[in-house]
Structure formats: C-alpha cells, structure tokens
LUMDO-726138 format. One record per atom (N, C-alpha, C): x negated, y negated, z; residue number from 0; atom name. Coordinates in pm, whole numbers, plus 32768, in hexadecimal, padded with zeros to 4 digits. Each point is the difference from the previous one (the first is absolute). Layout:
LUMDO-726138
   c1   c2   c3 pos site
    X    Y    Z NUM   CA
...
END
This chain:
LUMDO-726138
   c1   c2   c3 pos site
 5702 9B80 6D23   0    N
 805A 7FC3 8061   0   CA
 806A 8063 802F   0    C
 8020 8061 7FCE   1    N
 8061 805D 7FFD   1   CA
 7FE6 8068 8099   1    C
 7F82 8007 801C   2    N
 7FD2 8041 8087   2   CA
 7FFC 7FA4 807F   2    C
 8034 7F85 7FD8   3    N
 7FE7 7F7B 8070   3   CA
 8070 7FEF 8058   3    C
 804A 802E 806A   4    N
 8070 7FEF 8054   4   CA
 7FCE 7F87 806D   4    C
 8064 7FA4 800B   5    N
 8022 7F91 8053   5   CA
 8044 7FFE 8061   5    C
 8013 8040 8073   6    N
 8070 8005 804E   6   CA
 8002 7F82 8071   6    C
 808E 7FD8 8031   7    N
 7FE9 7F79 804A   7   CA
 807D 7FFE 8062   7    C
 7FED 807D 8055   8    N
 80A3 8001 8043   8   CA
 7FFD 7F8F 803C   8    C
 80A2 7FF3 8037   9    N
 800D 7FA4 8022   9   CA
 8027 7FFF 80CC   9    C
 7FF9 8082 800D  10    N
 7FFE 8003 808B  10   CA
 7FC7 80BB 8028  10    C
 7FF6 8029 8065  11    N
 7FC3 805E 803D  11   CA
 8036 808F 7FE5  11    C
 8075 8017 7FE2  12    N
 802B 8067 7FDC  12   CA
 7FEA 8016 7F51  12    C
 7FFA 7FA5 7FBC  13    N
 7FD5 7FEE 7F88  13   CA
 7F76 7FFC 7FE6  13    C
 7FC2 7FDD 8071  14    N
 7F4C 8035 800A  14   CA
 7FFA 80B0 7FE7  14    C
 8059 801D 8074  15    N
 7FE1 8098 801B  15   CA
 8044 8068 7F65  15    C
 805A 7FB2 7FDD  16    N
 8036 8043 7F7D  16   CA
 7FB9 7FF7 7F8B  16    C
 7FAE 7F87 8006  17    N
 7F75 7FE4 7F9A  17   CA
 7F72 8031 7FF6  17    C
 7FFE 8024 807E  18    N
 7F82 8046 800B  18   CA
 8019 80AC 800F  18    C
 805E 802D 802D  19    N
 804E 807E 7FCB  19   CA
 7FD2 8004 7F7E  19    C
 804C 7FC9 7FB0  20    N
 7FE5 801E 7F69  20   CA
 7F64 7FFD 7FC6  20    C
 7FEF 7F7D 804B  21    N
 7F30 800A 7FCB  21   CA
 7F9F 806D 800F  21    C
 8021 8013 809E  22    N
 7FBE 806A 8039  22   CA
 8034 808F 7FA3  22    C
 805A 802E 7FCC  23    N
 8015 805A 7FD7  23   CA
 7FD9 8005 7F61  23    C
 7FF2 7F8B 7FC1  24    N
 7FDE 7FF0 7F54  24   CA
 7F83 8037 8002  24    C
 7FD6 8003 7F60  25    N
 7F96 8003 7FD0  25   CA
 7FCC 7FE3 7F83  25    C
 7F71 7FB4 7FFD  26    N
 7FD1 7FFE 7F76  26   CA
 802B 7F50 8009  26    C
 8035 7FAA 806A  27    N
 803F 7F79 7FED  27   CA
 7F9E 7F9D 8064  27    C
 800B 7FB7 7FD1  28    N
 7FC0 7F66 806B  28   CA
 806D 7FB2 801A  28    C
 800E 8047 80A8  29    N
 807E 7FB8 8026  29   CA
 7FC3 7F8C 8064  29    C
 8049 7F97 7FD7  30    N
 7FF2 7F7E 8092  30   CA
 8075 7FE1 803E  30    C
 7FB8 8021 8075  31    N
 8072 7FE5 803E  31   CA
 7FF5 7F6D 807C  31    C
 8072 7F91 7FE3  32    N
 7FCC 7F82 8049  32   CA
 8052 8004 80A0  32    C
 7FE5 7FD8 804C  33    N
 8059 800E 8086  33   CA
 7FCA 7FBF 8071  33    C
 804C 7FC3 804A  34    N
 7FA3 7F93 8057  34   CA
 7FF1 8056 8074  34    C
 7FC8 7FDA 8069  35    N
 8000 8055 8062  35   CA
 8030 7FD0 80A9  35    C
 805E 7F94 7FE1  36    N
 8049 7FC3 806E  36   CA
 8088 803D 801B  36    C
 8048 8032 8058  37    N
 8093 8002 8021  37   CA
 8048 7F8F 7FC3  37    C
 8085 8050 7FA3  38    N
 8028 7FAD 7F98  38   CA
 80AF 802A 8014  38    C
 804D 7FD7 7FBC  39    N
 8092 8026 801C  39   CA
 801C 8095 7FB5  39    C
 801D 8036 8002  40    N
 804E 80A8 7FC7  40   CA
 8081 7FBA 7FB0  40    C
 7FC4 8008 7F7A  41    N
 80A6 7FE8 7F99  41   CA
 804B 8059 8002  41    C
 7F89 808A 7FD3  42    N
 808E 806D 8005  42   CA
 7FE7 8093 801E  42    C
 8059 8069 8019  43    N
 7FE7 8083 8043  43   CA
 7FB5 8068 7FC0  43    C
 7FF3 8039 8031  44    N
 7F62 8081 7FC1  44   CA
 8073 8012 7F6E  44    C
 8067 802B 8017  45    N
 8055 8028 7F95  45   CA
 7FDA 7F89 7F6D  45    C
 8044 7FB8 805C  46    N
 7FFD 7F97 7F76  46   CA
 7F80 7FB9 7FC1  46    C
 7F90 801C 807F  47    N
 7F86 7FC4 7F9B  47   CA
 7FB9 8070 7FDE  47    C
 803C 8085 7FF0  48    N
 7FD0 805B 7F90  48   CA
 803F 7FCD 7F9D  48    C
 805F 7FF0 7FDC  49    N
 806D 800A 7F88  49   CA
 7FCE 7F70 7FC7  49    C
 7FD2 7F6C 8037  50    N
 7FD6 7FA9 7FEB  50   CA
 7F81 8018 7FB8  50    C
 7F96 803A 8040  51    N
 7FB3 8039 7FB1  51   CA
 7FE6 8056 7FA1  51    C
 8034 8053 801D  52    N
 8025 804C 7F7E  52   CA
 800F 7FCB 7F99  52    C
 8069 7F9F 7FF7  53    N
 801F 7F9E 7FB5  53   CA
 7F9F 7F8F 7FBF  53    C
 7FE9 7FE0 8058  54    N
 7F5A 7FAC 7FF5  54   CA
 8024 7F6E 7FE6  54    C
 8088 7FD5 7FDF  55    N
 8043 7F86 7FF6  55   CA
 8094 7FEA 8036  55    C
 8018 7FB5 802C  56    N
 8098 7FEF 8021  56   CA
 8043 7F8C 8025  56    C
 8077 8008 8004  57    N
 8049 7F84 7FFB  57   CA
 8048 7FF3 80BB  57    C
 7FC6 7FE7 8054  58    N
 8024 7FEB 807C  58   CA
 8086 7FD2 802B  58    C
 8084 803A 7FCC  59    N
 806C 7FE9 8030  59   CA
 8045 7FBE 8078  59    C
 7FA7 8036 8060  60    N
 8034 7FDE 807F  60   CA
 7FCD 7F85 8014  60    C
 7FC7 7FD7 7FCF  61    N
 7F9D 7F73 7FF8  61   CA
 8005 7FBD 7FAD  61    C
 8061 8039 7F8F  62    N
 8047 7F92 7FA1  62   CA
 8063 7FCB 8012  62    C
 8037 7F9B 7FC4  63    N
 8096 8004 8004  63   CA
 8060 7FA6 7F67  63    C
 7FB4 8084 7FB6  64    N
 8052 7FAB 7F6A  64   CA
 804F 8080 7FD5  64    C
 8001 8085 8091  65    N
 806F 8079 7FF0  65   CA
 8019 8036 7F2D  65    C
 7F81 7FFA 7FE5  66    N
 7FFB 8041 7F84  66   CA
 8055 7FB7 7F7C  66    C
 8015 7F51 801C  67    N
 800A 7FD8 7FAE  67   CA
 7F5B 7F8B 7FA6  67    C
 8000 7FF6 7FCC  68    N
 7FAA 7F97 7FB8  68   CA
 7FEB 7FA3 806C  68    C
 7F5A 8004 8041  69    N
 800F 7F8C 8059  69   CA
 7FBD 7F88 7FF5  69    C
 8002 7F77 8023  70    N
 7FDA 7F9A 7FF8  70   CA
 7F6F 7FEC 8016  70    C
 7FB4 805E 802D  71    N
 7F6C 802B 8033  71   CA
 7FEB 806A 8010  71    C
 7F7C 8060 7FBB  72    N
 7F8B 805B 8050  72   CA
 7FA5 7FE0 8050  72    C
 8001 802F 8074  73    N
 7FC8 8011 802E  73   CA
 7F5C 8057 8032  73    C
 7FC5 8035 7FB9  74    N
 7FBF 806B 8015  74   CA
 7F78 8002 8052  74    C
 7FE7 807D 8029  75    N
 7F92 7FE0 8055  75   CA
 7F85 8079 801F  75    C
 7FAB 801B 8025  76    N
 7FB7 806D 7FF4  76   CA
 7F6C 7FEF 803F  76    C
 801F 806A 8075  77    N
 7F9E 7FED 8076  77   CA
 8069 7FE2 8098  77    C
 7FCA 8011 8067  78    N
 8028 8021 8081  78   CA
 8031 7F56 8024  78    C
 7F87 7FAD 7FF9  79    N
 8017 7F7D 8020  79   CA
 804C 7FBA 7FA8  79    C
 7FE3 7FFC 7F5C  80    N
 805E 7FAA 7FBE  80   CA
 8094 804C 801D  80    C
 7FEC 806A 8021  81    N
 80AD 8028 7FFE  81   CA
 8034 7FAA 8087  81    C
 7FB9 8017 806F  82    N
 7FFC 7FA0 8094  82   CA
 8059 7F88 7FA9  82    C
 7FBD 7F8F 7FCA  83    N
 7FF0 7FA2 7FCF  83   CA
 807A 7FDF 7F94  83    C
 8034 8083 7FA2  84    N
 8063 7FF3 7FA9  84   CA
 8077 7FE5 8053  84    C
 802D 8072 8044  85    N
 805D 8014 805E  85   CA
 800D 7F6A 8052  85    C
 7F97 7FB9 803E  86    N
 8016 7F84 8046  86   CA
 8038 7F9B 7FB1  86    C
 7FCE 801D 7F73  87    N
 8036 7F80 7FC0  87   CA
 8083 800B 7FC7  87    C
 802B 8085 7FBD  88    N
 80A2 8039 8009  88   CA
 8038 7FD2 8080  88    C
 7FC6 8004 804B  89    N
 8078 7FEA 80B3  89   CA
 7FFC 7F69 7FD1  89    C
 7FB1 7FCD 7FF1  90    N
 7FFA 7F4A 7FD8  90   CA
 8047 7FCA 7FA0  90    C
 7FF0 8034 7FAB  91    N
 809E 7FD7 7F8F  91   CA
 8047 8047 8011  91    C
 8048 8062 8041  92    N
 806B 8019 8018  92   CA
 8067 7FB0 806B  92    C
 7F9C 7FD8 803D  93    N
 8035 7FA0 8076  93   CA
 800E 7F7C 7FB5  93    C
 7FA3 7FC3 7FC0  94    N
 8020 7F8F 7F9A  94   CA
 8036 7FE4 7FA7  94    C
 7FF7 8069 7FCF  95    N
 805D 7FF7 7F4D  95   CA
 805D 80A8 8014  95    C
 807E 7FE3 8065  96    N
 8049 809E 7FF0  96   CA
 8042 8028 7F6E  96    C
 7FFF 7F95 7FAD  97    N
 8048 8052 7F90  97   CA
 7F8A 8047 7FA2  97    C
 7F75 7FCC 7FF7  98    N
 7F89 8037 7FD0  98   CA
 801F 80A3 7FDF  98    C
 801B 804F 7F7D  99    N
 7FE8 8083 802D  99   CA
 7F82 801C 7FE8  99    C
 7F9C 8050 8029 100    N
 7F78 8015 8037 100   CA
 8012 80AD 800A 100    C
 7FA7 8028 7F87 101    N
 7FFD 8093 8016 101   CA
 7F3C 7FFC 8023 101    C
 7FF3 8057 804F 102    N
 7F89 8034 804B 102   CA
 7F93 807B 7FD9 102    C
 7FCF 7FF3 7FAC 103    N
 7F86 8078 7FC2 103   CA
 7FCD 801F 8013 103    C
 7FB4 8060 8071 104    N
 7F97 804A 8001 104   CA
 7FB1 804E 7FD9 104    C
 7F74 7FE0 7FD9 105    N
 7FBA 8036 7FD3 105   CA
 7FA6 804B 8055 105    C
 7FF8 80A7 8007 106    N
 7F82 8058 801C 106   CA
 7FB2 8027 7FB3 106    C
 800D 800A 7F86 107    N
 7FAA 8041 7FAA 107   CA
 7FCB 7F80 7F82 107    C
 7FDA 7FBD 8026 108    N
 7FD9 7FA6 7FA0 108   CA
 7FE9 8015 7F3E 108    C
 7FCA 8084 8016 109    N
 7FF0 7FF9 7F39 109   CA
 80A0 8027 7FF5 109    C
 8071 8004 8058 110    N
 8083 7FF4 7F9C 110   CA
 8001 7F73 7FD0 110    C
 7FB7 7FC0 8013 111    N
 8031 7F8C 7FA7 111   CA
 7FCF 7FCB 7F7B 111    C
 7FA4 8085 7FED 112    N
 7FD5 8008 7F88 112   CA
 805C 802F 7F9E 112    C
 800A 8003 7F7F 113    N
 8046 804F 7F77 113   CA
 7FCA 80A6 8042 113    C
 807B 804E 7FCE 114    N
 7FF1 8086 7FF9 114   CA
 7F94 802E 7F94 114    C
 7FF2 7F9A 7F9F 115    N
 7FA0 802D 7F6A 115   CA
 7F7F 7FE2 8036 115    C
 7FE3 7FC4 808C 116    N
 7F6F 7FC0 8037 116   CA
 7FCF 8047 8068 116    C
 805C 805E 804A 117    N
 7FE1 8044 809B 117   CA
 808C 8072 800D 117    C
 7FC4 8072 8022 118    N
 8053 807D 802F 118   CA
 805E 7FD0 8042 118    C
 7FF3 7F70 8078 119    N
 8069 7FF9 806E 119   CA
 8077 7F75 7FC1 119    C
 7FB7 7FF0 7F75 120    N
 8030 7F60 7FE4 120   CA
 8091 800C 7FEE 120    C
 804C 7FB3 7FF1 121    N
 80B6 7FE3 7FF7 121   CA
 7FFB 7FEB 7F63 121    C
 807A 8058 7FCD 122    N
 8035 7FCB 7F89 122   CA
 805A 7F47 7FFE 122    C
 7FD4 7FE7 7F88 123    N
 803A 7F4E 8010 123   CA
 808B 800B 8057 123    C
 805B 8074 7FE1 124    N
 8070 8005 8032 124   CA
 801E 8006 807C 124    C
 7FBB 804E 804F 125    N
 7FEE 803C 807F 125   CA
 7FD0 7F62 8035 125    C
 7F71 7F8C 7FE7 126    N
 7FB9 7F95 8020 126   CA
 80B8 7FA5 7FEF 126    C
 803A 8015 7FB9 127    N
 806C 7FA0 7FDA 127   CA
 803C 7FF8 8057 127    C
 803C 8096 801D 128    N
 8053 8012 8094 128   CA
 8012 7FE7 8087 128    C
 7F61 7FEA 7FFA 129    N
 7FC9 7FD6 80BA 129   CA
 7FF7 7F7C 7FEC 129    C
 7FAB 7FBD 7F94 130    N
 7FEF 7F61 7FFE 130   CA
 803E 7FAE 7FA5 130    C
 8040 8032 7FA2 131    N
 8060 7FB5 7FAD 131   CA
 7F9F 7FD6 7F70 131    C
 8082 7FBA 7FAF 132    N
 7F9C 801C 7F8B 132   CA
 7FD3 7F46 8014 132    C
 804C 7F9C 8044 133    N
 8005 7F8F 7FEA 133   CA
 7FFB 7FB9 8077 133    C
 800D 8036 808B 134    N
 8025 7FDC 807E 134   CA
 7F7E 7FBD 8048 134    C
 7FDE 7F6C 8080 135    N
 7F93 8009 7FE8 135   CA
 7FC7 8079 806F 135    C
 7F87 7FF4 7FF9 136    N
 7FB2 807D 806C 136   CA
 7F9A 7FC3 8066 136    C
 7FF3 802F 8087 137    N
 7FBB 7FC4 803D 137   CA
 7FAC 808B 803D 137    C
 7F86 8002 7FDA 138    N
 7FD2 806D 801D 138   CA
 7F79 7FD1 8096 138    C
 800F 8058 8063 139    N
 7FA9 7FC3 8077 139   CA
 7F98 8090 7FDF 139    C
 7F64 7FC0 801D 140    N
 7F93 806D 7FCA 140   CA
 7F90 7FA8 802A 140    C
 7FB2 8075 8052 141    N
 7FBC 7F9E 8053 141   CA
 7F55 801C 7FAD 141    C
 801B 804C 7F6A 142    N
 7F9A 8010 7FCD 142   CA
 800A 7F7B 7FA1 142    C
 7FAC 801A 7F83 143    N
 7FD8 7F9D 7FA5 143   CA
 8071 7FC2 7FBB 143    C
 8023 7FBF 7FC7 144    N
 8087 8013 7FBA 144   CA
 800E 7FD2 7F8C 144    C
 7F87 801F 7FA5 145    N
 7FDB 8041 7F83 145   CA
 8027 806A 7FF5 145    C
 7FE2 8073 807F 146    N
 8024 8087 8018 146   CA
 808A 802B 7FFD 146    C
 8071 7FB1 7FEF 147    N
 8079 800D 7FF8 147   CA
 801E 7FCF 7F93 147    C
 7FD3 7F8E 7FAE 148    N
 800A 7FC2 7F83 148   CA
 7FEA 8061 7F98 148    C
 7F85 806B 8013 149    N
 7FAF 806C 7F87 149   CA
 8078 803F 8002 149    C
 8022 805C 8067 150    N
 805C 8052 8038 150   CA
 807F 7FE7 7FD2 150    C
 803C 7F91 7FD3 151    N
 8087 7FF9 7FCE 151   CA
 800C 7F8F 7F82 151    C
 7FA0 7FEA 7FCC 152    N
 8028 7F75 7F89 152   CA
 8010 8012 7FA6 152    C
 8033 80AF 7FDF 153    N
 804E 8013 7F7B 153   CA
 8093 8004 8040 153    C
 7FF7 7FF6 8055 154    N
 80C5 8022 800F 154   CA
 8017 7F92 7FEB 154    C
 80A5 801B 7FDD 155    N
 8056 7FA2 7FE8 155   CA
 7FED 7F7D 8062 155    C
 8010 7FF5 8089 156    N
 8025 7FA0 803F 156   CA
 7F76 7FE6 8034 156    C
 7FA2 7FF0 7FAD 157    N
 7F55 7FDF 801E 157   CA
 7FE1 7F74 7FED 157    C
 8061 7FAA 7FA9 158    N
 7FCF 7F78 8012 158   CA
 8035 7F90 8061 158    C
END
C-alpha cells in the first residue's frame, strides 16, 4: 500500500500542482481523480502548491471558528464534494451564524491514514489538529465510504 497515491484536488490549479508532482515521481501508482467540467478556482497557483504539498488542510478562509475549537468539521475531498462542502458552509452560516464551522480539505487522501500505515499518513496529533479529537465531522466523498471509514477508524474522533 505504501506505493499507492490518491490524489483528489479540489480545483484546477491544484490539478496542475498534482500532476506536476506525478508526472515527475517514480516507482509510485499515482491516481489521480478530476472531473472534467469548468468548476470554481478556490485558490492561486501559489497557494494550491503549498495546499498540496501539504496534502491536507484546514481552509481558513472558508472557515469561521478563526482557530478556536469549532462546533463542526467540515471536510471534503475531490473537485465536486468540495463544490458541495462550501455550499453547505454558505447554508449554515446563513442559518445558524453562531455555528463555528472549520473547513478541511483533503488532496492527498492516504494523509488520513496513521503515519505507522503510509509514508504520507498524519501523526494522531497532526489528525487531532485539523479534525479534533471529539468534534463531530462531516466528510463529503463521492467515493465508497467504507473508503474513508478504513482510512481513519483508529483515530481518536472515529466513532
């Protein structure tokens, strides 16, 4: 499993920063998922290197629990569920304004594995930081979702 890369940007400049990296690896089985319709641009060549790079992140500008403990995760991973996350953040924010709602994006899918299971996986600490150890999570994934269950049901906030 350790040669298996998942990538799932979430918009077009994060395509081109994902397949950068693929195209240049070796020795890996990279997938890469991406729809092929005109979609919204989240963010600038700059920042969806550094997003990727990253391979997980906490969407600030699209949160709004400003780095305290928030009342919901959000997370999401892929071009359309991100479409789809973002609509429903605009929806409780407009409904419920005191809701704080932090926003997760996922590109690299095996971070949500243990570091002891995959080269790209998150230490519990690092998984703690983005999704909390207790908070609930709403993850949008337009794959199986067993495939997100395998992927995280030793962490802390898995039941």
């Amino acid at each position: 499993a350790g040669v298996v890369r998942v990538y799932l940007p979430p918009d077009a400049n994060c395509l081109l920063s994902v397949m950068d990296h693929c195209l240049r690896s070796r020795h890996y089985v990279n997938v890469v998922v991406a729809g092929k319709h005109p979609a919204p641009q989240w963010l600038t060549m700059a920042r969806a290197v550094e997003h990727c790079t990253a391979g997980i992140g906490i969407w600030d500008w699209a949160s709004n629990d400003a780095g305290e403990e928030p009342d919901l995760v959000m997370a999401c991973a892929g071009d359309v569920p991100t479409l789809e996350t973002l609509a429903a953040v605009s929806i409780l924010r407009a409904e419920l304004p005191e809701l704080k709602i932090r926003v997760v994006n996922v590109v690299d899918l095996m971070r949500l594995q243990p570091d002891s299971e995959h080269p790209h996986g998150l230490s519990d600490a690092d998984f703690d930081t983005l999704f909390t150890a207790d908070i609930p999570v709403i993850f949008a994934f337009h794959g199986y979702p067993w495939l997100i269950h395998r992927l995280t049901y030793r962490r802390h906030n898995s039941g």
